[in-house]
GUROFI-628638 format. One line per 2 residues: number of its first residue (from 1); their letters; for each residue x, y, z of N, C-alpha, C. Coordinates in steps of 0.02 Angstrom, whole numbers, plus 32768, in hexadecimal, padded with zeros to 4 digits. Example, Ala and Ser with C-alpha at 12.3 -4.5 7.8 and 13.67 -1.06 7.14 Angstrom:
REM residues 2
1) as) 8294,7EE4,8186,8267,7F1F,8186,8294,7F5B,8186  8282,7F90,8162,82AC,7FCB,8165,8285,8002,818A
***
This chain:
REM residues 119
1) xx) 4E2E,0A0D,88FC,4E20,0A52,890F,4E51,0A80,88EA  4E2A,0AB1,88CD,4E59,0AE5,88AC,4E7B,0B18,88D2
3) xx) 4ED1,0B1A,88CD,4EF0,0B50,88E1,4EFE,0B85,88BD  4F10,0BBE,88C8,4F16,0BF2,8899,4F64,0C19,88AC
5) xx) 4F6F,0C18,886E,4FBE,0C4B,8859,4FB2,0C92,885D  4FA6,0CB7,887C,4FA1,0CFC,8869,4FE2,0D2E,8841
7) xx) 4FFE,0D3C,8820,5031,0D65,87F8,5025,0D98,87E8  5049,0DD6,8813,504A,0E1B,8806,5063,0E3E,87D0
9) xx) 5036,0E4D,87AD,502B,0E5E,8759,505D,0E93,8750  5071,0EC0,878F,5093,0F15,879B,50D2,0F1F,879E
11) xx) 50DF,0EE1,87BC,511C,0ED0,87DB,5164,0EEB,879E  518E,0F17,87B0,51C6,0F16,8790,51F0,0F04,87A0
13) xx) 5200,0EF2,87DA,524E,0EC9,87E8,5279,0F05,87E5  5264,0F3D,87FE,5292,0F66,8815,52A6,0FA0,87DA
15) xx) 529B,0F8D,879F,5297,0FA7,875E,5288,0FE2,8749  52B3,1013,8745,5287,1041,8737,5274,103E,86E2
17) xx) 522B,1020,86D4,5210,100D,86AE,51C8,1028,8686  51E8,104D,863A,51A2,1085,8629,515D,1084,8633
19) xx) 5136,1095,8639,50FE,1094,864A,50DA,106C,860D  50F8,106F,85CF,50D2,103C,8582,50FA,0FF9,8584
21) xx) 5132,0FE2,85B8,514F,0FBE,85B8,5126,0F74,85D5  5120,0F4F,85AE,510B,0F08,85D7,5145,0F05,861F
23) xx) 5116,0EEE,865A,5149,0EF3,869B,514C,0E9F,86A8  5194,0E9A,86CD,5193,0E53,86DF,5173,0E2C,86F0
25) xx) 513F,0E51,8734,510A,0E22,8749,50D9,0E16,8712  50C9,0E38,86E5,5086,0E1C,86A6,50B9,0DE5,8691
27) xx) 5102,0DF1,865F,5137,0DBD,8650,512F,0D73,867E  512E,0D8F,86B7,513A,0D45,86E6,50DE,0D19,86E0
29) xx) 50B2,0D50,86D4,506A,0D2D,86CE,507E,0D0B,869B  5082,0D30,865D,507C,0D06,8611,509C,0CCE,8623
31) xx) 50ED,0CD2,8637,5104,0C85,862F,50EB,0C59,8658  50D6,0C68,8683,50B0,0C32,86C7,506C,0C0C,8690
33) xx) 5039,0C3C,8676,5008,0C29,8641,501F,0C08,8620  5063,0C0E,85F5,5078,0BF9,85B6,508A,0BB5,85CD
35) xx) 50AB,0B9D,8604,50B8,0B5D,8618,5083,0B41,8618  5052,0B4C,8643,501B,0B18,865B,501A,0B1E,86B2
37) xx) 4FF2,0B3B,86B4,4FE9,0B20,8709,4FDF,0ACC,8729  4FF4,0AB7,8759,4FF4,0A8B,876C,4FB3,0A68,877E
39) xx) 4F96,0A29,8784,4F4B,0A1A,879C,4F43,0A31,87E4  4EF6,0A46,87DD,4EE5,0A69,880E,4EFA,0AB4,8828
41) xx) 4F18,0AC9,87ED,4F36,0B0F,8809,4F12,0B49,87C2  4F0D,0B84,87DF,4EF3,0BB1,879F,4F11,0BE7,87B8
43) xx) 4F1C,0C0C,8781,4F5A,0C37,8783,4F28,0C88,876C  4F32,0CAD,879A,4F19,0CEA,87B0,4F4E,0D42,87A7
45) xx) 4F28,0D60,877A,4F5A,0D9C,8787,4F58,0DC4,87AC  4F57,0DEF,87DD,4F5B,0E16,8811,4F83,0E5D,87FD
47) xx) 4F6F,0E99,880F,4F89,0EDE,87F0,4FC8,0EF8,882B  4FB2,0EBE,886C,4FFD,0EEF,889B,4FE8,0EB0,88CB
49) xx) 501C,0E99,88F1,5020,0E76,8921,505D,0E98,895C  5056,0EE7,895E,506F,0F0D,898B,50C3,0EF5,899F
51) xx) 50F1,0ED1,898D,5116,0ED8,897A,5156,0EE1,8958  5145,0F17,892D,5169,0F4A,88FB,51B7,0F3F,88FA
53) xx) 51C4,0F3D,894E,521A,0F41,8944,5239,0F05,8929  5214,0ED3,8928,523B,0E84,892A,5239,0E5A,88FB
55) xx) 5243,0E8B,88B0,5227,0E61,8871,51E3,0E44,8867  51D5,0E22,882D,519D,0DE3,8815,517F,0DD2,8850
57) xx) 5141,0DDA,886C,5123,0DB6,88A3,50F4,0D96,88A2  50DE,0D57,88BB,50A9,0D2A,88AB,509B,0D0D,88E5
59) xx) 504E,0CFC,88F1,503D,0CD7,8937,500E,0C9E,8923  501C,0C79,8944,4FF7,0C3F,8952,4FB7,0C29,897C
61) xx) 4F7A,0C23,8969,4F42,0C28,8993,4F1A,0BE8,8988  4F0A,0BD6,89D2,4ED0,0B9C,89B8,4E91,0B94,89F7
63) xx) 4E5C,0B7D,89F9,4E3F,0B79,8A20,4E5F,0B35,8A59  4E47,0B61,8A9F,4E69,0B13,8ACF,4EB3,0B29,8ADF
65) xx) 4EDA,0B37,8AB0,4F3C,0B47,8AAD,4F36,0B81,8AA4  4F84,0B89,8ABA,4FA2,0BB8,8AC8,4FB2,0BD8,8A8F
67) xx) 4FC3,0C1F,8A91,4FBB,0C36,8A42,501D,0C4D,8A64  502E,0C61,8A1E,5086,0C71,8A17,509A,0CB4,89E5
69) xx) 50B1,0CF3,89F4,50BE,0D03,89C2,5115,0D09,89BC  5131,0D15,8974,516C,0D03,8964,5180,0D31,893A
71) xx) 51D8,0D58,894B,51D6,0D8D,8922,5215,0D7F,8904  523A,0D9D,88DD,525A,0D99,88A6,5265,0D75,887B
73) xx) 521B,0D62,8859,5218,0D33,8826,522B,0D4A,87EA  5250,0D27,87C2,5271,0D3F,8782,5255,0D1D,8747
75) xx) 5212,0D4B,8726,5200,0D14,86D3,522E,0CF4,86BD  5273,0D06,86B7,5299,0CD7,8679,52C0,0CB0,86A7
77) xx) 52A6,0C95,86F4,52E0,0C70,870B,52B7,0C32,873A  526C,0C63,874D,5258,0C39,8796,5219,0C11,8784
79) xx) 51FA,0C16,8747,51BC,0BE7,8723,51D2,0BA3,873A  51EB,0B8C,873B,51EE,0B37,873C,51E4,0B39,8780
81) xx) 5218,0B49,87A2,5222,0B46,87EA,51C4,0B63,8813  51B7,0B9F,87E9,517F,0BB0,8815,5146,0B78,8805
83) xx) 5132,0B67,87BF,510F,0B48,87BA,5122,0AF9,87E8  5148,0AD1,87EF,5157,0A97,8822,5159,0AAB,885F
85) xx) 5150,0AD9,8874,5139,0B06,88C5,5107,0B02,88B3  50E0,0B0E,8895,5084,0B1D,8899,5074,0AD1,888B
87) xx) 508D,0AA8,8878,5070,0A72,8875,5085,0A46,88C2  50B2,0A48,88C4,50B9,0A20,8909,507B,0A41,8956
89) xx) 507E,0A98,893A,5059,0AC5,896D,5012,0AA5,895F  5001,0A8C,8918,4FBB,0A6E,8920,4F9F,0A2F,8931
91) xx) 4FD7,0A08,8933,4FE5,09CD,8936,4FDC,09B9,897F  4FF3,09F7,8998,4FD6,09F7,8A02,4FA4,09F7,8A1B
93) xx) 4F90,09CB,8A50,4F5E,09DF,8A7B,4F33,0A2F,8A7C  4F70,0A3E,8A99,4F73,0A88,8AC5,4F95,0AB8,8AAD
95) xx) 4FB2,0AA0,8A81,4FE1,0AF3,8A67,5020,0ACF,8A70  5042,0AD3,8A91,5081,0AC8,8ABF,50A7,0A78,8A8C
97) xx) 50CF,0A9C,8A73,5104,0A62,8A40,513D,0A6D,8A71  5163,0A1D,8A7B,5198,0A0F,8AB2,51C7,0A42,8A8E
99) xx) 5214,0A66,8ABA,5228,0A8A,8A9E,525E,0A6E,8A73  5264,0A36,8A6A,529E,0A2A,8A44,5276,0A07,89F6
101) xx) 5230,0A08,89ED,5218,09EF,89CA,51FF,0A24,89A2  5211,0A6B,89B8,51F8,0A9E,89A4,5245,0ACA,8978
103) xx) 522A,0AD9,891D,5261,0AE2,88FD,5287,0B2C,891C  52CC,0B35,892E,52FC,0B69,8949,52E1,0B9D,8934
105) xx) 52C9,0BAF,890B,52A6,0C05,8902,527A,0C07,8947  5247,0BCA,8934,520A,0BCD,8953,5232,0BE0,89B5
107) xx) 525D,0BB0,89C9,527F,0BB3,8A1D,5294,0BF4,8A35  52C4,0C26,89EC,52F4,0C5C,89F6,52C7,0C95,89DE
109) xx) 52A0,0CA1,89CB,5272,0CE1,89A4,521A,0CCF,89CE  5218,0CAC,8A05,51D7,0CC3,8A11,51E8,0D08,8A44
111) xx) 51A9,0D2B,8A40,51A9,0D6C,8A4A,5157,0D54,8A80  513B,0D2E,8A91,5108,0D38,8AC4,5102,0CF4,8AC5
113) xx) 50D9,0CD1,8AF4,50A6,0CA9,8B04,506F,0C99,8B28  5027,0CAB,8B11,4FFF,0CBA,8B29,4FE0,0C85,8B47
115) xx) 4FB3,0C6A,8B74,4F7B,0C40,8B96,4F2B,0C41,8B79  4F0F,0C0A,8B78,4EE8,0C07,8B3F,4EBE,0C22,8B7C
117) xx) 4E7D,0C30,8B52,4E54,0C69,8B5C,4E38,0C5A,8B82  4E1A,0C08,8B70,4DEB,0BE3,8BA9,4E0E,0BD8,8BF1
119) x) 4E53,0BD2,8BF8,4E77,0BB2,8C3C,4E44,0BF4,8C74
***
């Protein structure tokens, strides 16, 4: 079953950043693309995931699980780390990766956790 990465394309990380300027969150798409998404996962751009204050933000969605979103993701620091979060997140039943199996961005930078749609 396919899960999905959503990555907020808008996102500046606080930046005050020109309007012709490529912004972090597109930065953090490309490199997420440029790696490779993990099996079973497809990687989605999104124009705002509402919050602005907390850097790079990206959520995690799947049918059945729990979706996650996660904020101060950094293109040039958190690609590895996010991509081995989305794979273990797909790798679940339900959404729900044990917390110590889940990489330290993913434990200290979630910013929600939602209940899947069906519960």
């Amino acid at each position: 079953m396919t899960v999905t990465l959503h990555v907020c394309t808008t996102c500046k990380m606080g930046l005050p950043i020109p309007d012709d300027a490529p912004r972090p969150g597109a930065r953090l798409l490309e490199a997420l693309e440029a790696a490779g998404a993990p099996e079973g996962v497809r990687i989605v751009p999104v124009e705002c995931l509402s919050a602005c204050d907390h850097g790079c933000n990206i959520a995690l969605t799947g049918p059945g699980r729990w979706s996650y979103v996660y904020r101060g993701m950094d293109p040039d620091a958190h690609v590895a780390d996010i991509l081995a979060g989305v794979a273990a997140y797909a790798a679940s039943t339900d959404g729900i990766v044990p917390w110590r199996e889940r990489p330290v961005i993913f434990r200290k930078q979630s910013l929600a956790r939602i209940p899947p749609m069906e519960s």
